[in-house]
N, C-alpha and C positions, 0 to 999 in steps of 0.2 A: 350562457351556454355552459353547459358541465365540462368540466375539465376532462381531457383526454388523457388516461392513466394505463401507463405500461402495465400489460398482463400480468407480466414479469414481477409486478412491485405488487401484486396482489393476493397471489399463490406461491408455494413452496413449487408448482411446476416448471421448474425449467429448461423442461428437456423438451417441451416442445417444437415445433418444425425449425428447428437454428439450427439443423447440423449442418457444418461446413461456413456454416457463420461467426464473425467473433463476438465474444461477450459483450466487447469495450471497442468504440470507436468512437473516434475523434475526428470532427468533420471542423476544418479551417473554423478554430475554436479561438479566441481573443479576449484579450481582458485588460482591463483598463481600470487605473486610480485617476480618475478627473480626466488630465492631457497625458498624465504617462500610463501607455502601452507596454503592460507587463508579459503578457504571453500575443505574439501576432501569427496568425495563421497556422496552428498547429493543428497537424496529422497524423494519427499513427494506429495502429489496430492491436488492440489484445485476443490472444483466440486461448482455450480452455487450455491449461497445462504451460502456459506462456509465463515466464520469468522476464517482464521488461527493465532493464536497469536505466534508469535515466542518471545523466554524469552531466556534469558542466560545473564552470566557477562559479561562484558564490553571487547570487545575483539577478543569476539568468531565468529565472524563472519556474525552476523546478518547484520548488514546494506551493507555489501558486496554482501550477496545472493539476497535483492530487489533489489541494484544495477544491479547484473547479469540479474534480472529477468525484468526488463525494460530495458535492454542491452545499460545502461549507461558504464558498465565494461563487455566486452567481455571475456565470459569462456573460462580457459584452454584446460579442458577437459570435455563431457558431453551432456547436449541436455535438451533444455528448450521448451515441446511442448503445444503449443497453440490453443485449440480445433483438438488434436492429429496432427498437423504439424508442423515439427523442426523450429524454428527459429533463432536456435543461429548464423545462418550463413548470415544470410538477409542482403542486404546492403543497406535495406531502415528502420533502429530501428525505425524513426518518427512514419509511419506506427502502428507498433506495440504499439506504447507509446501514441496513440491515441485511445487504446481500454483499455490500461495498464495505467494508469494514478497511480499518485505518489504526494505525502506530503509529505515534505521534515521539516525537524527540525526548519530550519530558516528562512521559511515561502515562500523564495522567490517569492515576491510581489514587482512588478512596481511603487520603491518610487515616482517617477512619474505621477504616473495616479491615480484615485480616487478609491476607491472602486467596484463600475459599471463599470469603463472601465477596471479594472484587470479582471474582469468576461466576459467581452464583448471582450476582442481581439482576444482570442482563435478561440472563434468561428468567429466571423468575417473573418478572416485572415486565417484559417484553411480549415472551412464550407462553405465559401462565405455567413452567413447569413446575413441577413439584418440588421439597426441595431436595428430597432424595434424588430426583432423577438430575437436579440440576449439580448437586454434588458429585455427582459420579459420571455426570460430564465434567466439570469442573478437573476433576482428578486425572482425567485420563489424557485432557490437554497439558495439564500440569506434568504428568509424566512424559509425553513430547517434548519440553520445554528443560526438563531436567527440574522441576520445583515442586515435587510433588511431597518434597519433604520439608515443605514449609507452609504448610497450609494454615497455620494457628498463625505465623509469624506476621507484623503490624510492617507497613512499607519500611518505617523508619530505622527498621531492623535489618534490614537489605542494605545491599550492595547495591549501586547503580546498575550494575550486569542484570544482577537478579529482578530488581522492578523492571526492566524492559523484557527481561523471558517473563514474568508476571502477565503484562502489560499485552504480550502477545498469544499470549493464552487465555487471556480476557478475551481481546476479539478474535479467538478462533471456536469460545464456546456460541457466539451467535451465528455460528456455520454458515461464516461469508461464501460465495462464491468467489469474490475477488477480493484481495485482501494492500492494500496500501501500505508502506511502509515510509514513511519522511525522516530520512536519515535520523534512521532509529540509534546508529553507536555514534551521532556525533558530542551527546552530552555525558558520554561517558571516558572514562579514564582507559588508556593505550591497554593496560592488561585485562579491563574487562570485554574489548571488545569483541575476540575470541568467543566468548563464548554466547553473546548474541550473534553472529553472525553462523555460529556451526547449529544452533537451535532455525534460522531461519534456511539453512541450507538443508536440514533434515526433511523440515516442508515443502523445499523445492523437489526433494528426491521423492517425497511424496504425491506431489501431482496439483498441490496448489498451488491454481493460477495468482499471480505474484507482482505490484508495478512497484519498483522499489526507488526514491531518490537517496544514492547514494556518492559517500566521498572514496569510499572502497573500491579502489579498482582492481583487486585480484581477488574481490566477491564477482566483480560486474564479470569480469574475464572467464571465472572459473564457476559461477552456477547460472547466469544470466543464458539463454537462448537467444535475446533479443537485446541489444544498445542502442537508446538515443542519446546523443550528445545534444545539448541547448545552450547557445550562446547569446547573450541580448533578447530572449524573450524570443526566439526562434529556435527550431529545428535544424541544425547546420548537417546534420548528419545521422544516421543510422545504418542496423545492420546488423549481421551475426559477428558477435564478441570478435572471434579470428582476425576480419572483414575490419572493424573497427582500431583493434587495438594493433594490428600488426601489420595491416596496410591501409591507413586514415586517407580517406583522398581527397579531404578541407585542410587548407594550412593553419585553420581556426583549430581542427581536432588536432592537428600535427602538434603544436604549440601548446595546446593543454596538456597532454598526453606525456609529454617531455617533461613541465614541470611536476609531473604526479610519476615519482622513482617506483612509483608500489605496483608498476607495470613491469618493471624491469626484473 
């Protein structure tokens, strides 16, 4: 039987009959290495213009669930839908990870290629764009991102800051609709991370939809619309940031919250 493929992952059309539907939903979604249950029953909805911040210790399952969610890691059990059609079962994820696009920690940048051509191959090679057109996308994201004056420059020549504003400007020339972020400033040093986090708030105020796993709680507080807190591979809580951070009503969230002073 032919595989049944989201419309979605076929066309550039996405504005089809979904209004008042979210992009991203998460239907009691699980995951498991052998006997350990890494993410159990998780729920939650992204609708367009949503900044979800997901918070929790180290452990819990956050980078797991973006993993599932750009179907790097195939769920257990469950149903990841995508302008309301399941995708967990696709056997084309490219597809999907070309509307889903993802930041990863360690930048994953082409030590190889310059600046501009880390921005330029995607589309090139994806799009078939040209490469003027892809360059001049390329630039315009890099102007976003503040790196637009470093386009000749080789990763190695960068600052940790600067490859992660790089890095998100890579995947923002394959014009996700949703864009991933897995504690993009935790592999970087206390003073660069200023200045990834004010490049990812720029596109929040922009209107890109946003699920970010972060250790930043006065990113989560101050540009997030939406908190989940995950503790043990659960959901202990959500909420709008206020709701969250200023009256927690898990003594799980109460206890995290307290030892993270960068709420205070």
């Amino acid at each position: 039987m032919a595989e049944k493929t989201t419309p979605y992952l076929q066309n550039d059309d996405s504005t089809a009959a979904d209004v008042g539907q979210p992009i991203v939903k998460i239907e009691h979604l699980g995951k498991s290495f052998g006997d350990h249950a890494v993410l159990k029953d998780i729920d939650f909805a992204v609708n367009k213009g949503d900044v979800t911040c997901v918070i929790g210790p180290s452990g819990s399952g956050k980078s797991t669930l973006l993993r599932c969610i750009n179907l790097f890691e195939k769920p257990t059990v469950g149903r990841i839908l995508f302008h309301g059609e399941d995708v967990t079962a696709t056997r084309k994820p490219y597809l999907l990870r070309q509307k889903v696009g993802m930041v990863f920690q360690s930048f994953n940048l082409f030590n190889n290629l310059n600046v501009l051509h880390n921005c330029t191959l995607g589309p090139r090679k994806v799009f078939k764009m040209s490469k003027a057109d892809a360059e001049q996308l390329a630039l315009r994201h890099l102007k976003t991102v503040g790196m637009d004056a470093y386009v000749n420059a080789k990763p190695r020549q960068l600052s940790g800051g600067q490859k992660q504003r790089v890095a998100i400007a890579r995947a923002l020339c394959m014009d996700p609709e949703v864009l991933l972020f897995d504690e993009p400033t935790s592999a970087l040093d206390p003073e660069m991370v200023g200045e990834v986090l004010s490049a990812m708030k720029t596109l929040a105020e922009g209107g890109l939809t946003m699920i970010v796993v972060t250790h930043e709680m006065s990113f989560a507080r101050d540009v997030a619309n939406h908190v989940v807190f995950m503790d043990g591979g659960v959901i202990v809580e959500e909420g709008a940031p206020a709701q969250i951070f200023d009256d927690p009503r898990e003594e799980r969230t109460k206890a995290f919250l307290s030892r993270n002073k960068a709420v205070n």
